[in-house]
N, C-alpha and C positions, 0 to 999 in steps of 0.2 A: 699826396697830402701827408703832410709831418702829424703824425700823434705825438698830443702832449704827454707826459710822463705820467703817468699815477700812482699813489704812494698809499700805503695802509703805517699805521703806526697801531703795534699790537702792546697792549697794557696788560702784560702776562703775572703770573705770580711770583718768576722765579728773574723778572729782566722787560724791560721796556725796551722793543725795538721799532727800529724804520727801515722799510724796506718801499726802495723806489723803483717802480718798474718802467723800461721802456720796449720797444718793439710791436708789435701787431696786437690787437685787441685780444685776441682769440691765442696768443701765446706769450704769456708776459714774462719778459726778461729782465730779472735782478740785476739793476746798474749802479746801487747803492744803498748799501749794507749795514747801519752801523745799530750796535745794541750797547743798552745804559744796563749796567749790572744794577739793579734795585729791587730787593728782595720784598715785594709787599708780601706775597705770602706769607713768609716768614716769621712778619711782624704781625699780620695776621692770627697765625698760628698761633705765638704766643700771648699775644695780648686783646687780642679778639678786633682789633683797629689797627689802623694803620699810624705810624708812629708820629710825631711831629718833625722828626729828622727826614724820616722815609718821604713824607709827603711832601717836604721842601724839597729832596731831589726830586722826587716824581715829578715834584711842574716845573721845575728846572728845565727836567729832559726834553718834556714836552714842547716846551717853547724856544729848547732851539732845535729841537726837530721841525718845529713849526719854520723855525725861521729858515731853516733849509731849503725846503718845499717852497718856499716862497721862491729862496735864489733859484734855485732849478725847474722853476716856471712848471711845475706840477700841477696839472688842468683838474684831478680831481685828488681827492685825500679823505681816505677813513678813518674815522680814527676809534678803535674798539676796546673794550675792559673787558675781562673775565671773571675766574671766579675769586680774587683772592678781592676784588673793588664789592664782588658782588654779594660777599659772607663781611664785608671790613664795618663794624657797626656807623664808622664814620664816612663807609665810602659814597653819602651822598656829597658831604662835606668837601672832598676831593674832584667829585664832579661838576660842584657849585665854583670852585677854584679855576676850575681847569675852565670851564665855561670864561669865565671874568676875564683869565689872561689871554684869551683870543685862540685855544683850542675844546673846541666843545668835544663832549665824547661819547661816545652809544656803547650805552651798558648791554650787553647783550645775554640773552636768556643763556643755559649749561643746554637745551635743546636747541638752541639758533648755534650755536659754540660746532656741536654736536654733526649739523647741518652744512657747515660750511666747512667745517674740513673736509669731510664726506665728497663735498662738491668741489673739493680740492687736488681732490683723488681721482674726481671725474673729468678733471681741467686737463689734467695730464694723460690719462687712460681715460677715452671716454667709453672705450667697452671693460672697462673695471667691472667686476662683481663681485660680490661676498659681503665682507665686515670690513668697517671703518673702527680704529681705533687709535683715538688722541689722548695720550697721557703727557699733562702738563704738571708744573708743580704744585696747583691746587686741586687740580680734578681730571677725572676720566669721563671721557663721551664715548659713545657707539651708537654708530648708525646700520644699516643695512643699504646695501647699494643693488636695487633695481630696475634695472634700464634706464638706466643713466641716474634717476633718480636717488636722493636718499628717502630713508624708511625707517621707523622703527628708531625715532631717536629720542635718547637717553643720556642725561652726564650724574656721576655718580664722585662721593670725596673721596675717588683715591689718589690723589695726586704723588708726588714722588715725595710731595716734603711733608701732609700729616703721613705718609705711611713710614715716612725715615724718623719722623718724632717720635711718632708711637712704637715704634722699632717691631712693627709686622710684616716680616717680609716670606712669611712663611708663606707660597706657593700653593697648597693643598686648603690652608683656609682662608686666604685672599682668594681663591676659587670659590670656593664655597658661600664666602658674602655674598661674590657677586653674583652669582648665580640667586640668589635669593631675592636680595635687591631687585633682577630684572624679572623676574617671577612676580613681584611686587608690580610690574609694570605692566597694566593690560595692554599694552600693544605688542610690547618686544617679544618676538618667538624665535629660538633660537635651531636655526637650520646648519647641523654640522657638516664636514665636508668642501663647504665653500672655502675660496682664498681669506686671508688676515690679510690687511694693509695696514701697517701700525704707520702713525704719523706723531712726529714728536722729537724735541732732541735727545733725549736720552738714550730712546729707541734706535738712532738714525747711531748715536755712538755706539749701544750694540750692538747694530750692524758693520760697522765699523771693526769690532775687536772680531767677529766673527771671520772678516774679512783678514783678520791678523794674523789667527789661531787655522786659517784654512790655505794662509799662503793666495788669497785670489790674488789675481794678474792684474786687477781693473781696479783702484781705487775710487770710484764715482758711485755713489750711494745711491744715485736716481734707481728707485726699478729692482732694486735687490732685493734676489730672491733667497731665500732662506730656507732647507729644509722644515718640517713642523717635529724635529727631533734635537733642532738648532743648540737649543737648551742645554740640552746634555754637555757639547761641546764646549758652552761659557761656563758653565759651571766652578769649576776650574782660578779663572782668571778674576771673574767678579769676587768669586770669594777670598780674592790676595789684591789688598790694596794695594802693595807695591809692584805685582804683577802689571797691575791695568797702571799704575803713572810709569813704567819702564817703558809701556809698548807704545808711547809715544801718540796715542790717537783721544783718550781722555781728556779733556781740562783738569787743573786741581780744583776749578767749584762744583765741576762734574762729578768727582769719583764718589762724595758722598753719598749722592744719589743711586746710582749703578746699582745697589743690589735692593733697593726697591722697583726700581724699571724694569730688573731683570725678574724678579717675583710676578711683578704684575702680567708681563709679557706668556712668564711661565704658566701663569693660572688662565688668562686666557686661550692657551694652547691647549689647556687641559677642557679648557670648559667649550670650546668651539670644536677639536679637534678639524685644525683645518688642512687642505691639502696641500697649502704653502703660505708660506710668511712673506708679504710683500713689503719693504720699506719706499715710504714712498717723500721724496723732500718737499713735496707738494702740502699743501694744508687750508688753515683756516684763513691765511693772507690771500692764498692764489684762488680759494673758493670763496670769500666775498666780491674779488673781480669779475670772478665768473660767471658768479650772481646777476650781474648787473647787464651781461650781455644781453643781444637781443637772441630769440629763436635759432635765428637764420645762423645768426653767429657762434651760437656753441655748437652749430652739426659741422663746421671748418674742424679738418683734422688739425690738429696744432701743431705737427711734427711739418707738415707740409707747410704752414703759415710759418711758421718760424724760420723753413731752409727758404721760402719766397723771400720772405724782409731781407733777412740775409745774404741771399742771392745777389739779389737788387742794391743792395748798400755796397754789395763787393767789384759788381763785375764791372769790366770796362767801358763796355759798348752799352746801345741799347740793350738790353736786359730780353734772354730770351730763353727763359731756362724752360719754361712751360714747354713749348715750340721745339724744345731738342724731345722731351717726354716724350710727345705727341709723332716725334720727327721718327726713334727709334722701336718704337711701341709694335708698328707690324712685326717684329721678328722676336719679339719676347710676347708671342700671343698667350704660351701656354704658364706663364709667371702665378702659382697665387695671390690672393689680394695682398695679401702682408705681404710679398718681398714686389708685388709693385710697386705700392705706396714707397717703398725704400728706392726702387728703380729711382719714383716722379723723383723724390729727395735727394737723389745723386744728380741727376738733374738741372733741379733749380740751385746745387752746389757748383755748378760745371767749372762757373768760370772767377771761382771763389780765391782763389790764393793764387793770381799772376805776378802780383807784385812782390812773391818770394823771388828768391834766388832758383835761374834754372835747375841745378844741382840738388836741390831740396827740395823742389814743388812737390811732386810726390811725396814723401815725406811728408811734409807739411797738409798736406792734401788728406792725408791717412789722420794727423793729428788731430782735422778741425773736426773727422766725423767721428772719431772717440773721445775727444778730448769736449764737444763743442755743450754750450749745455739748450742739449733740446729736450723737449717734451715728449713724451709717448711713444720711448724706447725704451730696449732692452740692451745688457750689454751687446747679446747676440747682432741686435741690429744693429749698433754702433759698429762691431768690425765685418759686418753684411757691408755695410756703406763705405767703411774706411779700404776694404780690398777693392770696392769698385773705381771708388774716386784715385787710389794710389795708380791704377791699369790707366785712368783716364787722363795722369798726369804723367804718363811713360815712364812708370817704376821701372828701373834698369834692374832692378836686383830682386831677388824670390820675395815675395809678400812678407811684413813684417810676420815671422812666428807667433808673436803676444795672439796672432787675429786667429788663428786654428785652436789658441785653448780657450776661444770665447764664444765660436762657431763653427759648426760643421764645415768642412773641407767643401762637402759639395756644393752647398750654398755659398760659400765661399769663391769658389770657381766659378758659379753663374754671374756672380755681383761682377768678376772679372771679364766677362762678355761684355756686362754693361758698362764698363768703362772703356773697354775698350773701341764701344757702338758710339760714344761719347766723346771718344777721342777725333774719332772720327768725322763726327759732326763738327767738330768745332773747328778741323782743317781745310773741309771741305768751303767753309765761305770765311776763313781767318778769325771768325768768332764773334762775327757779325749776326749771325741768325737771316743771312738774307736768301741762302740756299733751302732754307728749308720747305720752303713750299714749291720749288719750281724743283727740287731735285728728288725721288723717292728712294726710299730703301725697300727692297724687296727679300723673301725668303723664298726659298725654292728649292727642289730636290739639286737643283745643280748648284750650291750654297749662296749665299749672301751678292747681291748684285745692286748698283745705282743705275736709275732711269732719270737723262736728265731733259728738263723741255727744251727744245732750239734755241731759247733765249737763254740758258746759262748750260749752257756745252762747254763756256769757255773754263767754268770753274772747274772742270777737269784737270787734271796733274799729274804727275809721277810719283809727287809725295800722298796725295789723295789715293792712288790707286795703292800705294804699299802699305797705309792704312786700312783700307779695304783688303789685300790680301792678309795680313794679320788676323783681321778680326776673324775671316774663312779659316782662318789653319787653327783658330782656337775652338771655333763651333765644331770644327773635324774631329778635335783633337784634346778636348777639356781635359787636364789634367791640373791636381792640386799641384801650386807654387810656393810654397810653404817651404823655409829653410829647415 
């Protein structure tokens, strides 16, 4: 059964966007992207309303957002205001508009704001814990995140543009507000030590320059992790405007903002001290999706629904990525849960990129599991998966290098078993999946061995059996492949 697409259109302070998701319920994939630059905040900020120019874009945008959603058969659509609608003295005026031209909109509380990024953080990491923290250009939320759950939520006015107005970007008593402020709050108790997950663009640029200034190998922000000393190192760069638009990763509507985002970021650090700074791309879009799931539906890991969809939309034959899982599973008995769940996910990748070029399949193979954008990774586990899938698509040449400075060697070298276990299966019945219940794979002191029933002895081979010997001279013999 085809899912229809569903779209959220987010009515932010600093930009009106649509984003349309398609793929599995439980893992939703951005398949279009477009943001209206329209600063309500701004206009907010200064004039306490939204302007009469600002609001003629605004329903502009809306309505052919609207009309989008319509051509791309989008089965459901949210469509949300924050805080810049929710402080604008006329933003009922703009609601009443927006309603007329055929998109209604749901103003949503700075603690519903608060809640669903939180559950945005949870979309993607459902074992996330700590602090949730969204700074947009009107306001700040925080939540806590406890078992799965958020907690403890709260939005407060710091957003990136009154703090760039008021030009308070001082760190030590942007800290000190807020700490008062949530003092001010009987629920919020602040438990130090936990993760930060900051969610936000500013934040995610940030991470971004952080990622500039430290030389990382992976440009993919999903999941980035940051020391909680991070600060020190931007210091530097935020504070040289022409620094941050040389290094190529800023917008020019961005840089104004940067050393409020980076104040904010700082004072929270100071005021949580936490054990790591998580960026996370995930947010208030992906956690009113999330929202809506059933039970059943949010315990689906998402990393796995996501390599299923994909699996399935890629491979040739009947679709049997499960079946190989389940097929090589006896001989990785002793795998932790985190690198099997990566196993199952090499897996339901198996038979993902045939229609490259023989010459490059590996390659390519390596590409989609670093490159792909899945949910409820780390980089680590992206090149965990990319050294298995490249073994499983007969890398002629040493593993790319990039995957040993984003993962341990030996992990490394396991994932390469499991490509290899994978390789295997998929020759053993041509990539049909019809050997796999009549043929077993066994482990044994005497290494790696097939049992097959008298009814498919024939799928026996030469090329089968020197598959099978590989995979024995690697379990003998595990050694890092790494140029």
């Amino acid at each position: 059964m085809i899912q229809s697409p569903r779209a959220v259109i987010d009515i932010g302070s600093n930009a009106i966007r649509l984003v349309v998701y398609g793929g599995p319920p439980r893992a939703p994939m951005p398949i279009y992207n477009e943001k209206a630059r329209i600063s309500l905040g701004d206009s907010v900020s200064k004039t306490g309303g939204i302007s009469a120019e600002i609001l003629e874009q605004a329903l502009a945008a809306l309505v052919r957002f609207k009309t989008l959603t319509e051509a791309m058969k989008v089965g459901e659509l949210r469509v949300v205001a924050t805080e810049a609608t929710r402080r604008a003295r006329n933003g009922g005026e703009f609601l009443l508009r927006a309603a007329k031209a055929g998109v209604p909109i749901d103003l949503i509380s700075g603690e519903e704001e608060a809640r669903a990024s939180a559950l945005g953080v949870v979309c993607d990491m459902p074992w996330a814990t700590g602090y949730v923290a969204d700074q947009g250009g009107g306001s700040l939320e925080l939540a806590k995140i406890e078992a799965g759950e958020p907690r403890q939520m709260v939005s407060m006015p710091y957003g990136t543009i009154p703090l760039t107005n008021d030009g308070d970007c001082n760190a030590k008593s942007l800290a000190r507000d807020i700490e008062e402020q949530l003092e001010d709050s009987a629920d919020f108790r602040i438990e130090r030590g936990l993760p930060l997950h900051l969610v936000g663009g500013a934040w995610r640029t940030l991470a971004q320059l952080h990622m500039h200034v430290t030389d990382y190998p992976l440009t993919i922000l999903s999941n980035y992790t940051m020391p909680p000393d991070a600060a020190a190192g931007l210091s530097a760069i935020v504070s040289d405007r022409s620094a941050m638009e040389q290094s190529g990763v800023v917008s020019g509507a961005r840089v104004p903002f940067m050393p409020a985002a980076f104040a904010t970021m700082e004072a929270l650090i100071r005021l949580f001290r936490p054990s790591e700074v998580i960026v996370s791309v995930y947010g208030l879009r992906e956690g009113l999706l999330f929202d809506r799931l059933s039970g059943d539906a949010r315990l689906e890991d998402p990393l796995l629904a996501a390599a299923r969809h994909e699996g399935a939309r890629l491979s040739r034959f009947a679709y049997h990525g499960d079946g190989i899982a389940n097929w090589i599973a006896p001989i990785f008995e002793d795998d932790p849960a985190p690198l099997q769940r990566l196993r199952d996910t090499v897996c339901l990748l198996a038979d993902s990129v045939w229609n490259s070029h023989p010459e490059y399949r590996a390659e390519h193979a390596a590409e989609l599991a670093l490159e792909g954008n899945w949910p409820g990774v780390t980089a680590a586990d992206r090149a965990i998966m990319a050294s298995a899938l490249y073994a499983a698509y007969g890398g002629k040449k040493a593993r790319p290098p990039l995957l040993s400075l984003l993962a341990p060697n030996e992990q490394l070298d396991r994932a390469t078993l499991w490509g290899l276990a994978v390789r295997l299966a998929q020759r053993l019945d041509g990539g049909t999946g019809i050997g796999l219940e009549g043929v077993t794979l066994h482990k044994s002191a005497n290494g790696i061995s097939l049992e097959y029933t008298p009814e498919l002895r024939h799928l026996d081979s030469t090329t089968v059996r020197r598959r099978l010997k590989h995979l024995n001279e690697a379990f003998s013999a595990p050694t890092s492949r790494s140029e």
